[in-house]
N, C-alpha and C positions, 0 to 999 in steps of 0.2 A: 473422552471422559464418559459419554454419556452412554455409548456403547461397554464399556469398561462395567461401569454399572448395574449397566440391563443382566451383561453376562452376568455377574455376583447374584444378584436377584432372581435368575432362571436358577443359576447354582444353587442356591437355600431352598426355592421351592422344589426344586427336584431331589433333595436332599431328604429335606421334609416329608414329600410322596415316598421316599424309598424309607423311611424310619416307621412309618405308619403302615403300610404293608406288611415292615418286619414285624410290630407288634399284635398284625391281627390273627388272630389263633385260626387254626386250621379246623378240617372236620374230625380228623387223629384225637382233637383234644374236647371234643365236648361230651361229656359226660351224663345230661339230662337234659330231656325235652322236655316241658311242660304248657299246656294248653289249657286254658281255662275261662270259662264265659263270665263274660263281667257283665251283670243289670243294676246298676248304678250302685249300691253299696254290699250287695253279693256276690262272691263267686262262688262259681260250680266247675271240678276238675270236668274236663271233656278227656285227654289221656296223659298219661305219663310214660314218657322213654325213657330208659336208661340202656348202658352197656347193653346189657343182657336180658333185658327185659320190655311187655309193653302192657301197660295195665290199663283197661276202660274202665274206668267205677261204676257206669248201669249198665253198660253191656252195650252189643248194636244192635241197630234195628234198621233192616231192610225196607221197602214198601207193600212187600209181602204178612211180614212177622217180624217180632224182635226174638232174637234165639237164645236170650237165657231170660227171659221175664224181669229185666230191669236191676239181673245183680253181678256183683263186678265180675270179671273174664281178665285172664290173664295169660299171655307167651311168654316161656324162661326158655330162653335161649336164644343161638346166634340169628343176629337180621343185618341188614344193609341201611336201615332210614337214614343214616347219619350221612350217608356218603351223597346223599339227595340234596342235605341241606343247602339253598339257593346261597353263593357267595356274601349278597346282600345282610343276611344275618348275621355274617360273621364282624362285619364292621364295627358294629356299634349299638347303641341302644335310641331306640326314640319313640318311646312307647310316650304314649297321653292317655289319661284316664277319660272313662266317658262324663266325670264328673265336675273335670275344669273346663271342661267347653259346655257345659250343661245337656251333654250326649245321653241317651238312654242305654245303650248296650254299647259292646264291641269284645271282640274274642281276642285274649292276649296271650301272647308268646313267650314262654322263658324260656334260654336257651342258655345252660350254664357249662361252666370248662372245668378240667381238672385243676386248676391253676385257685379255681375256687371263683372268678368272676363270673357272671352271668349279663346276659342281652335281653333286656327288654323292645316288646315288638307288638305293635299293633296288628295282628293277622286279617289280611286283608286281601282280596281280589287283586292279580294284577296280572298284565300281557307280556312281563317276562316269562321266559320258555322256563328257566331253574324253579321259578316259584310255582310257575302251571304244572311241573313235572312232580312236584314237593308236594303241591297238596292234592294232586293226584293220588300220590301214595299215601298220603294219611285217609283219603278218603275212602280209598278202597277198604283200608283195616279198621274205621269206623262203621261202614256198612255192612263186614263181615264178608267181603271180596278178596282177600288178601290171600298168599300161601298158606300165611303163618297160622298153626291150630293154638286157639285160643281154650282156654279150662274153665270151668267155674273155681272161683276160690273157696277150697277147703279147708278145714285144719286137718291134719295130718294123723291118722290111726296112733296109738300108743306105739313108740317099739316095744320091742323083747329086749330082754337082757344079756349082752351076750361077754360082758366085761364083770371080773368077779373084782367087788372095791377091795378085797382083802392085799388085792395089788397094785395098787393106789401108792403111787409113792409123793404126787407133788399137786398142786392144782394151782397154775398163774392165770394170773388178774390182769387183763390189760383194759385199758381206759382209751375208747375210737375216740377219734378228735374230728369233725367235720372240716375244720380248717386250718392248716391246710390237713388234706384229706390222709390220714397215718393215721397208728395206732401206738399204744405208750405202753410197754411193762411196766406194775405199777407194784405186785408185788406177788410175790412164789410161797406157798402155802405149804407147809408138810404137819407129820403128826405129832411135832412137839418146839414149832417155829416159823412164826412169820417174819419174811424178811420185805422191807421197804427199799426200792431203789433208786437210784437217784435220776430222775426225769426234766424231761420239759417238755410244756404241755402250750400251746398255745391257740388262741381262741379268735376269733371275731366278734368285735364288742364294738357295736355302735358304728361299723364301716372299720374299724381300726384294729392292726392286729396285737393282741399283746398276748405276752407270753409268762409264766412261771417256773423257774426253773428252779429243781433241787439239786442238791453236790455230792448230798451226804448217804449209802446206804441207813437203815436202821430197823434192828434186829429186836423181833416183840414177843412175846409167847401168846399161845394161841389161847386167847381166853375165852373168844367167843364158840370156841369148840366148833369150827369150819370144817378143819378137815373131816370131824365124824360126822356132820352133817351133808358130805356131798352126797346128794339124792341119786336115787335105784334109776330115775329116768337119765341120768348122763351118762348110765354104765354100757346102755343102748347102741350106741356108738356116737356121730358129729350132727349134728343139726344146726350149722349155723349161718345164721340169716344177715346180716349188712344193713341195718336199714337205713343208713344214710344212702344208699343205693336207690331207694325204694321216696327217698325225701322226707324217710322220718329220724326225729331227735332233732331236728331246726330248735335251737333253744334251750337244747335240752342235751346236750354232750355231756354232762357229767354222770347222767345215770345212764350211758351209752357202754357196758362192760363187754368183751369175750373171754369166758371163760372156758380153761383147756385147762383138762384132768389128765396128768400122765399116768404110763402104770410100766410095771418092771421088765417089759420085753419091751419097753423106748417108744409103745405107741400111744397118741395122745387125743383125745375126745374133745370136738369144738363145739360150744353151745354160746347162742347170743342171752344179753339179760331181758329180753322181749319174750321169753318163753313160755310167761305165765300169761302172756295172753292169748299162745297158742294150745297147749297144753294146762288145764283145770288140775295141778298136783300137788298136794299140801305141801310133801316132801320138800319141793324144789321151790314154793314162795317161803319154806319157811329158809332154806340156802341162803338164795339172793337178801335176805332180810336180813341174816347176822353178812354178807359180802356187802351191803349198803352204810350197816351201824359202823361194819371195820374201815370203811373208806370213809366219811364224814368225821367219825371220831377222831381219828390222823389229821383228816383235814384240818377241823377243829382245835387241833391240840398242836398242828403246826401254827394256826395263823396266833392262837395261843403267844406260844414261846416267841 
């Protein structure tokens, strides 16, 4: 009997260890690094990884010199950090703040997944070989030892215009959703009709995911005069940015838009709604301004009815 037992009890714990492994996400799935110094009620980004990207906010500084004078540096394009990431991280979260133990500092670690979770971590010294090899490589592209060529961040010269709006036949509205990570057609613009589609859009509100969905297309007339106002700067060709990539719109998914202007040889111009703060163009804040009244006002008029 009692042998009978032990085996059932090795069975559940081995069962267990195999169900817990299945759920711990790989390095295929994590989407963002985040590292940032914590002094008791402030932090300070130290970097940011993504996919495709690796941004310092003051730049590195060697024992030599600091090589852009303290303003941010950024690589767009492919790298390997991820595939570094020590096992340990992938586990779980156990991150403590320096302010429940009454600690002055400590560096903490985000480490988040496409799935949309994230790992909280205390970054810290340790005599595993994965984590010595881990922060090896962030240390080197902190101090500006690394492959990878890092830029000053610019904003980007005007384009030219190489698209004439006379050919302009459609301009659709999608609405990013940070969680989970999609994007929603929301509604298709032309010169004498806007159409609403029917969507679901869903959010993370408080830890919990909820969602809204619509069933019904519905068909508006363009009063806010959209179509004649899409500006000379998106005729240019695509400029479009992601910035839940980058960690921005945390809070703020609703004025999260892409918009894509087609024109009558099928080809189609992708611009994010973050544009006025790279590009200073009346044209294009006065755009986004009647694309913000038309999305509220629906919203408005749906919670309405």
């Amino acid at each position: 009997m009692n042998f009978k037992r032990f085996f059932y009890s090795f069975f559940i714990m081995l069962l267990l260890s195999f169900l817990a492994k299945a759920y711990m996400p790989s390095r295929q799935d994590i989407s963002t690094i985040t590292i940032n110094s914590i002094r008791g009620f402030e932090s300070s980004l130290i970097i940011k990884i993504t996919t495709n990207s690796i941004i310092i906010p003051q730049g590195f500084c060697n024992k030599k010199e600091c090589s852009t004078d303290g303003h941010e540096i950024q690589y767009l394009g492919y790298h390997d950090i991820f595939k570094f990431v020590p096992e340990q991280y992938l586990t779980g979260s156990n991150y403590i703040s320096p302010i429940t133990y009454d600690g002055w500092a400590t560096t903490k670690l985000e480490i988040c997944f496409v799935d949309g979770r994230c790992h909280l971590l205390n970054y810290e010294k340790s005599d595993n070989k994965e984590m010595i090899l881990f922060d090896n490589k962030l240390n080197e592209i902190l101090s500006g030892k690394s492959k990878y060529q890092f830029h000053s961040k610019t904003i980007p010269p005007m384009p030219k215009v190489i698209f004439d709006k006379k050919n302009l036949i459609s301009i659709n509205l999608y609405q990013l959703i940070g969680y989970p990570f999609t994007e929603v057609l929301l509604f298709t613009i032309t010169a004498d009709s806007i159409t609403k589609y029917p969507s679901k859009k869903c959010y993370l509100i408080y830890g919990e995911l909820e969602c809204e969905e619509k069933r019904e297309s519905i068909r508006y007339q363009d009063k806010y005069n959209i179509f004649k106002a899409f500006p000379t700067l998106f005729l240019s060709g695509s400029n479009f940015i992601d910035l839940r990539e980058y960690g921005g719109g945390e809070g703020n998914d609703f004025e999260l838009f892409k918009i894509e202007g087609c024109f009558t040889d099928g080809h189609c111009n992708i611009w994010d709604s973050d544009v006025v703060n790279r590009y200073h163009d009346d044209q294009t804040t006065e755009f986004l301004n009647k694309i913000r009244k038309l999305y509220y006002d629906t919203l408005k008029s749906n919670t309405t009815n």
